[in-house]
OpenMM code with the backbone's topology and positions (N, CA, C; nanometers):
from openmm import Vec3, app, unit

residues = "UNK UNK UNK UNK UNK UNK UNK UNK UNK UNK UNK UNK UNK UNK UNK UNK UNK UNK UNK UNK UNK UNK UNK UNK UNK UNK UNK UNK UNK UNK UNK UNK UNK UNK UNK UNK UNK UNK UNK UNK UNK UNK UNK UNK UNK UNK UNK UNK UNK UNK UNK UNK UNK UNK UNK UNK UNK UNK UNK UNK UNK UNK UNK UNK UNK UNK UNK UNK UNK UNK UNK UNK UNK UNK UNK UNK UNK UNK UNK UNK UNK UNK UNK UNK".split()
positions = [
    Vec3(-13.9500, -0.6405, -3.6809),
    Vec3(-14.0772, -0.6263, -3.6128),
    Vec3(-14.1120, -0.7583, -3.5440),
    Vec3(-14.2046, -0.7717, -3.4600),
    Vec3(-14.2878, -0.8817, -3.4213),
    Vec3(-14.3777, -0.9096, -3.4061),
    Vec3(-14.4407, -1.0681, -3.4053),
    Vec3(-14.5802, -1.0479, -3.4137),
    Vec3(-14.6441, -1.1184, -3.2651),
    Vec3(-14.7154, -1.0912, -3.2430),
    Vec3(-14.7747, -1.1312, -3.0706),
    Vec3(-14.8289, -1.3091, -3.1064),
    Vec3(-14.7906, -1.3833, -3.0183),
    Vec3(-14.8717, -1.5097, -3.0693),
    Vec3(-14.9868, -1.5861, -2.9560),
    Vec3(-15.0328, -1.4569, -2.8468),
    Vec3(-15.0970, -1.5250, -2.7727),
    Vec3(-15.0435, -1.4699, -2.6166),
    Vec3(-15.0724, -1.5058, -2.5133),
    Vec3(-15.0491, -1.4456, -2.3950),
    Vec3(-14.9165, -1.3348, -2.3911),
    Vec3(-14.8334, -1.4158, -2.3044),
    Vec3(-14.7315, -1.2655, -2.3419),
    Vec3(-14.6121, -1.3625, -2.4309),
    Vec3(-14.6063, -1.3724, -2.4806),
    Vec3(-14.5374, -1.4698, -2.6350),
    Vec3(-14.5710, -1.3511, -2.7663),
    Vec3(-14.4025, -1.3467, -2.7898),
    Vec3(-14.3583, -1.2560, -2.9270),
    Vec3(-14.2611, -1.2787, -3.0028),
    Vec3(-14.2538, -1.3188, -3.0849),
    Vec3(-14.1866, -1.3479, -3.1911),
    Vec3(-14.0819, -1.2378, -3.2823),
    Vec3(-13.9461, -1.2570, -3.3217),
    Vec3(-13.9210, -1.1698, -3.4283),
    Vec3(-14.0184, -1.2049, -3.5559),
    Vec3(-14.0850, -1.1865, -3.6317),
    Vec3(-14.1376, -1.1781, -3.7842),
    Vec3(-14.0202, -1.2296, -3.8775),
    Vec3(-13.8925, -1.2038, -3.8605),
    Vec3(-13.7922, -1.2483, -3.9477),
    Vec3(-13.7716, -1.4576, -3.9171),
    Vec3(-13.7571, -1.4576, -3.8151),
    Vec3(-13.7903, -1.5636, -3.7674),
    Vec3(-13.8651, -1.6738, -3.7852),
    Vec3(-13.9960, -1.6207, -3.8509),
    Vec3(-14.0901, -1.7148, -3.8470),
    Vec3(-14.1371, -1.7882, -3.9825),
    Vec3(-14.1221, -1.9346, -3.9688),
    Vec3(-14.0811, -1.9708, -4.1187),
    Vec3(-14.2394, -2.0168, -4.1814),
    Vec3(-14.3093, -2.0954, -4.0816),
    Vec3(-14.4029, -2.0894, -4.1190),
    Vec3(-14.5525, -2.0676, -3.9987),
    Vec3(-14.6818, -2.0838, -4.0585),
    Vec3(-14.8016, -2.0703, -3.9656),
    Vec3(-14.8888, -2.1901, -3.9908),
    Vec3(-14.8827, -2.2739, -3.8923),
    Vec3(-14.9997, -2.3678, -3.9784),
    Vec3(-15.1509, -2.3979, -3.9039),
    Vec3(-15.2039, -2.4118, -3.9213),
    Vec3(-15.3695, -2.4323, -3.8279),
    Vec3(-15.3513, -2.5742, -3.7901),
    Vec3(-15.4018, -2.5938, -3.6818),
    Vec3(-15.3961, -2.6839, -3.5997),
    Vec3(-15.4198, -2.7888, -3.6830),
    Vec3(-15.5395, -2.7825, -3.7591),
    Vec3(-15.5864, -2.9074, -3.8231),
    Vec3(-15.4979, -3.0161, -3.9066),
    Vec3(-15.3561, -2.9206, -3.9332),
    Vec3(-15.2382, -2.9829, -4.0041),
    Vec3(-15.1979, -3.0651, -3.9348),
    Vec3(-15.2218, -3.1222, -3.8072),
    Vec3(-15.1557, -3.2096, -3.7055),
    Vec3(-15.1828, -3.3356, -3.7555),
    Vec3(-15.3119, -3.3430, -3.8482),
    Vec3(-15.3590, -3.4791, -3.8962),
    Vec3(-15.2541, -3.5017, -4.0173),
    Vec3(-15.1444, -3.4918, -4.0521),
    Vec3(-15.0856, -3.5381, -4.1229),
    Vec3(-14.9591, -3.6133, -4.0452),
    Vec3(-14.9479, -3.6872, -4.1011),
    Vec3(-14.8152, -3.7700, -4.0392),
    Vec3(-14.7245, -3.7425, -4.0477),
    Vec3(-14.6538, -3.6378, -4.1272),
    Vec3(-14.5364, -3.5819, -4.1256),
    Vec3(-14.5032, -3.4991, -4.0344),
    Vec3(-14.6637, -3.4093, -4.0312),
    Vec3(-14.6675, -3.2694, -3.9581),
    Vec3(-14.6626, -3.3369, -3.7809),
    Vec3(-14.7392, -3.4119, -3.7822),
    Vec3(-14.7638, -3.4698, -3.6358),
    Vec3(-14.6224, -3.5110, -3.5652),
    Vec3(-14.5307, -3.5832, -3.6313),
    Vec3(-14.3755, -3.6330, -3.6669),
    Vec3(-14.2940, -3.5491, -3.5919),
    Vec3(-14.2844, -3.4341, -3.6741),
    Vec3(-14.1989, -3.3044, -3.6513),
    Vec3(-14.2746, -3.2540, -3.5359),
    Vec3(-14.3809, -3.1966, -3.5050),
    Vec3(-14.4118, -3.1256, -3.3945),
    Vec3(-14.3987, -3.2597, -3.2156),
    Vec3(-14.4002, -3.3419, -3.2754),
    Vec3(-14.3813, -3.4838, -3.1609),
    Vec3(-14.2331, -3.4999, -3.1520),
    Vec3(-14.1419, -3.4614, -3.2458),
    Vec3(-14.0020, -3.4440, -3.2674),
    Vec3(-13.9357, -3.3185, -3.1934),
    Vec3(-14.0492, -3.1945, -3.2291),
    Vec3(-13.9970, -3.0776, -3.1630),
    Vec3(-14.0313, -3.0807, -2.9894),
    Vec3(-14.1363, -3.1605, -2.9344),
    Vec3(-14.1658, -3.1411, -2.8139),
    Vec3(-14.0549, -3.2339, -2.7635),
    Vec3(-14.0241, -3.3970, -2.7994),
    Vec3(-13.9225, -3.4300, -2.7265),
    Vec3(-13.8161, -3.3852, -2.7136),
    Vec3(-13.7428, -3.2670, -2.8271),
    Vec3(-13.6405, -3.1896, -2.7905),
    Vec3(-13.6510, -3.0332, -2.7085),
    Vec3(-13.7508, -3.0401, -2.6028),
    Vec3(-13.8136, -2.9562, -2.5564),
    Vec3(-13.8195, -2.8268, -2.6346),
    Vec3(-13.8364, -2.8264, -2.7622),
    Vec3(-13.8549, -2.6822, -2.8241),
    Vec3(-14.0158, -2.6436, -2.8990),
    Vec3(-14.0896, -2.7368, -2.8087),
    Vec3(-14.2423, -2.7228, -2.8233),
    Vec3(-14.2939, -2.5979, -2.6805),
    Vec3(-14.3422, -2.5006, -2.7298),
    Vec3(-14.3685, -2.3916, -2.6485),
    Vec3(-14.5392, -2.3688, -2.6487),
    Vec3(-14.5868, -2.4378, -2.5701),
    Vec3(-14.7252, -2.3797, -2.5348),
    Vec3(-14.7448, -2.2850, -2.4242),
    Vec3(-14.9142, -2.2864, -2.3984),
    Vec3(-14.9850, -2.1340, -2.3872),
    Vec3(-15.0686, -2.2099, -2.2627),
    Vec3(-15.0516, -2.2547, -2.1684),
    Vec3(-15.1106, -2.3409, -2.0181),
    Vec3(-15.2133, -2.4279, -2.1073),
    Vec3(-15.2947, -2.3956, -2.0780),
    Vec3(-15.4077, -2.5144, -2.0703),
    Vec3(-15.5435, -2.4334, -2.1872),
    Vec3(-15.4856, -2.3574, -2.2843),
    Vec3(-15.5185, -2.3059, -2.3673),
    Vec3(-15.5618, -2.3462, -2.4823),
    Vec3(-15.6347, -2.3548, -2.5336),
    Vec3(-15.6682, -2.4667, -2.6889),
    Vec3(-15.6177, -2.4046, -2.8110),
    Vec3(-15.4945, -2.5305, -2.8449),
    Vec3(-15.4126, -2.4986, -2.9750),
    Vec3(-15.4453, -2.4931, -3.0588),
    Vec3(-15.5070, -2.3548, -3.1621),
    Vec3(-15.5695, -2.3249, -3.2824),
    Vec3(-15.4754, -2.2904, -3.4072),
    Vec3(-15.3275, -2.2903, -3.3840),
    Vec3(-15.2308, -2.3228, -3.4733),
    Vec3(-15.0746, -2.3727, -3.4332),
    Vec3(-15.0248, -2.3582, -3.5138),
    Vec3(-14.8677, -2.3727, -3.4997),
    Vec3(-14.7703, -2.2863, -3.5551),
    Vec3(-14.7047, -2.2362, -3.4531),
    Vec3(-14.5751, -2.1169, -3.5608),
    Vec3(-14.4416, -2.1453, -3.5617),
    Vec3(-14.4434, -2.1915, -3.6158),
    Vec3(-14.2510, -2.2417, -3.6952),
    Vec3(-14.1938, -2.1639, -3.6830),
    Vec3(-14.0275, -2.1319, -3.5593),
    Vec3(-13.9712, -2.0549, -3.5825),
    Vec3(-13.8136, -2.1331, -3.6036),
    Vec3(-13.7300, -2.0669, -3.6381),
    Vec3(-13.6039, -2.1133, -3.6300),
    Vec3(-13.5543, -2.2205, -3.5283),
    Vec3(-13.5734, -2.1978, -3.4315),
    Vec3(-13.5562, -2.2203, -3.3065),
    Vec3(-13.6708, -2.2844, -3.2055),
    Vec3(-13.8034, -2.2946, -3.2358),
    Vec3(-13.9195, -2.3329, -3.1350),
    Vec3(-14.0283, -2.3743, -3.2245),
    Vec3(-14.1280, -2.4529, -3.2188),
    Vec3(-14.2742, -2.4923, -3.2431),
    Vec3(-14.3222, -2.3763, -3.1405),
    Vec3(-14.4574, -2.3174, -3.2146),
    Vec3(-14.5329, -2.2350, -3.0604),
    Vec3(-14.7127, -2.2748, -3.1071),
    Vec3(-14.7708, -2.3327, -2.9907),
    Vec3(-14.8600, -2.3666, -3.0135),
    Vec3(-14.9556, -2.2644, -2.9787),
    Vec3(-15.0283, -2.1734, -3.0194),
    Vec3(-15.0356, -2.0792, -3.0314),
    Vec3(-15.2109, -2.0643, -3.0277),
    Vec3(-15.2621, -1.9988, -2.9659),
    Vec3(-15.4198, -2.0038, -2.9352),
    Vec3(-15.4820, -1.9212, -3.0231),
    Vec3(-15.4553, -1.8330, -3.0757),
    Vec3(-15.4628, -1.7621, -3.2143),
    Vec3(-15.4873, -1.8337, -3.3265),
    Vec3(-15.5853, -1.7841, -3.3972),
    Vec3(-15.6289, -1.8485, -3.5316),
    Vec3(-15.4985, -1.8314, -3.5776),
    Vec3(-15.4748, -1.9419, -3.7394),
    Vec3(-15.3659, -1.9286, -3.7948),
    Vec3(-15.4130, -1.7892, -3.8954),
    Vec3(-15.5259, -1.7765, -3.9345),
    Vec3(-15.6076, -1.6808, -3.9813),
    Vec3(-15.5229, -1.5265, -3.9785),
    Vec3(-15.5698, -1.5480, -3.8096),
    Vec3(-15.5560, -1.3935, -3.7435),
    Vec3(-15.4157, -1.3949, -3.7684),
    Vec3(-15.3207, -1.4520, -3.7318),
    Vec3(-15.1378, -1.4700, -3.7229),
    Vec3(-15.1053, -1.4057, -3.8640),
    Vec3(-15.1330, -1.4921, -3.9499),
    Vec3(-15.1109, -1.4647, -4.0749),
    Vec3(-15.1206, -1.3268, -4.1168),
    Vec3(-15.2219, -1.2797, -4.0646),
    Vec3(-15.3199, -1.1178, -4.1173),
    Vec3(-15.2056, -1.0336, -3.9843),
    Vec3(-15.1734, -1.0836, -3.8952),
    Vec3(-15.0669, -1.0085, -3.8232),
    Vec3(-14.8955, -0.9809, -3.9222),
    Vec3(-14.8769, -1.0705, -3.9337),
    Vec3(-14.7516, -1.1160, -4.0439),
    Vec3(-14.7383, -1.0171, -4.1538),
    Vec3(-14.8771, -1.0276, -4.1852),
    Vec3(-14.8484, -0.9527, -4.3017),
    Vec3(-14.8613, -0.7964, -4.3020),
    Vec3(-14.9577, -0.7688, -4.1795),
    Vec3(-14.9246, -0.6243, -4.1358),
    Vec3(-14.7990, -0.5711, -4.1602),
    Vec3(-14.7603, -0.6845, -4.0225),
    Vec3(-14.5949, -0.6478, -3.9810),
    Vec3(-14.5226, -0.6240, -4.1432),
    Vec3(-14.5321, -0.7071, -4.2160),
    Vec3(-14.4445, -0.7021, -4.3597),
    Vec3(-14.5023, -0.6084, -4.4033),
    Vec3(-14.5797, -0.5326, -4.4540),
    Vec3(-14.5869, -0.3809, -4.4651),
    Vec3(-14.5391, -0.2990, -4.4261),
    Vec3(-14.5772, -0.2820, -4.2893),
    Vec3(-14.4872, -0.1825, -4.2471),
    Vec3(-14.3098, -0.1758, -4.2448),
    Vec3(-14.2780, -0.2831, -4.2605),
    Vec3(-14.1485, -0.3063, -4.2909),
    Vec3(-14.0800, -0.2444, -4.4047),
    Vec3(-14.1945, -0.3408, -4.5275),
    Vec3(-14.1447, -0.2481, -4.6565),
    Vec3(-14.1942, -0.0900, -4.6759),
    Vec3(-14.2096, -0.0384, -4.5823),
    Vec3(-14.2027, 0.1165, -4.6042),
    Vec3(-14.1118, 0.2085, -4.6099),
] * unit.nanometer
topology = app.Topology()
chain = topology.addChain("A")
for resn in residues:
    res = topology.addResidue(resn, chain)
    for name in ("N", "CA", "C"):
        topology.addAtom(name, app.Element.getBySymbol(name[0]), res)
């Protein structure tokens, strides 16, 4: 399945390792890695959109205008319907 993360941006659900809210940027590790993922161009934003989380995928950072809230409550939809 997938979950939508904002304009036309979609994700596999298997994919996605983690969700974090923006506010995690204030850590120095977190700030590190996502400043790590943009110089290896695999930082994926949303234009000029205000980044209200972050979604960890295998492959990309997605800065994502979506509460981490709402994402999460998408995720886990999706994982329901999965395990059916």
């Amino acid at each position: 399945m997938f979950i939508h993360l904002g304009g036309d941006i979609v994700v596999r659900s298997a994919d996605v390792i983690t969700i974090l809210d923006s506010h995690a940027k204030s850590s120095k590790i977190t700030r590190q890695f996502i400043e790590t993922a943009d110089a290896e161009g695999r930082l994926v934003t949303f234009g000029n959109e205000e980044c209200k989380s972050y979604v960890i995928t295998k492959d990309n950072v997605y800065m994502s205008p979506i509460s981490s809230l709402t994402l999460k409550r998408r995720a886990n939809f999706v994982s329901s319907l999965e395990s059916r």
